[in-house]
Structure formats: C-alpha cells, structure tokens
C-alpha positions in Angstrom: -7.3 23.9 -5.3 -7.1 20.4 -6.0 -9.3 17.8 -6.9 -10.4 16.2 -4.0 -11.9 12.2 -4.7 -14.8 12.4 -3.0 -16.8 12.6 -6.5 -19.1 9.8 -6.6 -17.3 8.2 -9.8 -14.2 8.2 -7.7 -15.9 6.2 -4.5 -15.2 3.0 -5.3 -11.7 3.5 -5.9 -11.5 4.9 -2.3 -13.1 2.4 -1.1 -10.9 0.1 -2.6 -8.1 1.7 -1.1 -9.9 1.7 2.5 -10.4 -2.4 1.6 -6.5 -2.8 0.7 -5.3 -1.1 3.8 -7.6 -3.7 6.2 -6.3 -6.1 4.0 -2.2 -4.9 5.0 -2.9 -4.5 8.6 -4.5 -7.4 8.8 -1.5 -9.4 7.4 0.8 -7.3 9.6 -1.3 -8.2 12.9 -2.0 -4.3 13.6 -5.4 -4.0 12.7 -6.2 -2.6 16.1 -9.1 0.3 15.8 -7.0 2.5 17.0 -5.0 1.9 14.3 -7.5 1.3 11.3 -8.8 5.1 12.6 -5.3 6.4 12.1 -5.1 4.9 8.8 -8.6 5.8 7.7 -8.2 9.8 8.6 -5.0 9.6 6.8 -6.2 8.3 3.8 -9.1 11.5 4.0 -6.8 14.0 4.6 -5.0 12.7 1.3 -7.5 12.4 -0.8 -8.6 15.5 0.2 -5.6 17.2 -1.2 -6.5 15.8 -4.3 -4.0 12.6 -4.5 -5.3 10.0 -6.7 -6.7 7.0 -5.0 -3.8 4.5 -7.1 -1.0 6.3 -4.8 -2.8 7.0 -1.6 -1.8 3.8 -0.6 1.5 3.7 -1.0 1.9 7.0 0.9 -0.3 5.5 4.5 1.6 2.1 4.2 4.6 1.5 2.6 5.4 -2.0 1.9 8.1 -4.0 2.1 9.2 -6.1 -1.0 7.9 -9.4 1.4 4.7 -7.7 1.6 4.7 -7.0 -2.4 5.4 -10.4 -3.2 8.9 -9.9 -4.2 10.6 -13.0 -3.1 13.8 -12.7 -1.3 16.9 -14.0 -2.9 17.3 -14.7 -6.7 14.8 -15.5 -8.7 14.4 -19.3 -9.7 17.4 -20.7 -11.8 20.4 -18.1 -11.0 23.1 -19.4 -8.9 24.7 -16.6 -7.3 28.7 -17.6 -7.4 31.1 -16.1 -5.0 31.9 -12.6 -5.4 28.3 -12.1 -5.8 28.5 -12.6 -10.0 25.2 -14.2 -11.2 25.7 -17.1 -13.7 
C-alpha cells in the first residue's frame, strides 16, 4: 500500500498544494465552491494513493504555458525570419 501524505511532517506541503490550487482557480475565474470541492476531494483521493504533494498539482490542474509564465512567442532578442529560421 502506498504512502499516503497525511503524516503530520507532510501537512504543510498539502496545504500548500490546497493554497496553490485557490490561487489557479482564482486567476481562471472558477473558483466557484462547487468547484473548489471538486478540486479539494480530488487532491484527497491522490494523496491518498500516496502521490507526493510536488505532483498532486499538476495532475488536478494542468496549466497552460500562459498560466506557467511561459511567454508566448520568442523569447526577447530572436527575430523569427521567414520560413520560421531563428536568427
């Protein structure tokens, strides 16, 4: 059986986790309760399986390289030329 993180030296990383995920839904506008209780049982029924709380995230609510803070486009300083060569 796996580890499950509910050991009190693994609470505050859960709770970090349960903080991050207000934090997304927040940003995304879709912080209803309804939907923070979705998130929250799903973020149980992982840990519970033993899934470390560094990945839970990732697994609940996948993020988009915008919501990473991976701008869009090329970074500062390349000029794309045509053909889609970078210079």
């Amino acid at each position: 059986m796996p580890k499950a993180y509910f050991e009190p030296e693994n609470l505050d990383a859960l709770a970090e986790v349960f903080r991050d995920a207000k934090e997304i839904l927040q940003a995304r506008q879709q912080d209803s309760p309804e939907i923070r209780d979705q998130v929250a049982r799903r973020i149980l029924e992982i840990a519970a399986k033993g899934t470390p709380p560094g990945t839970i995230l990732r697994e609940i609510i996948p993020m988009s390289a915008a919501d990473a803070g991976v701008p869009d486009g090329p970074p500062d300083g390349i000029i794309l030329m045509e053909g889609g060569d970078a210079s």
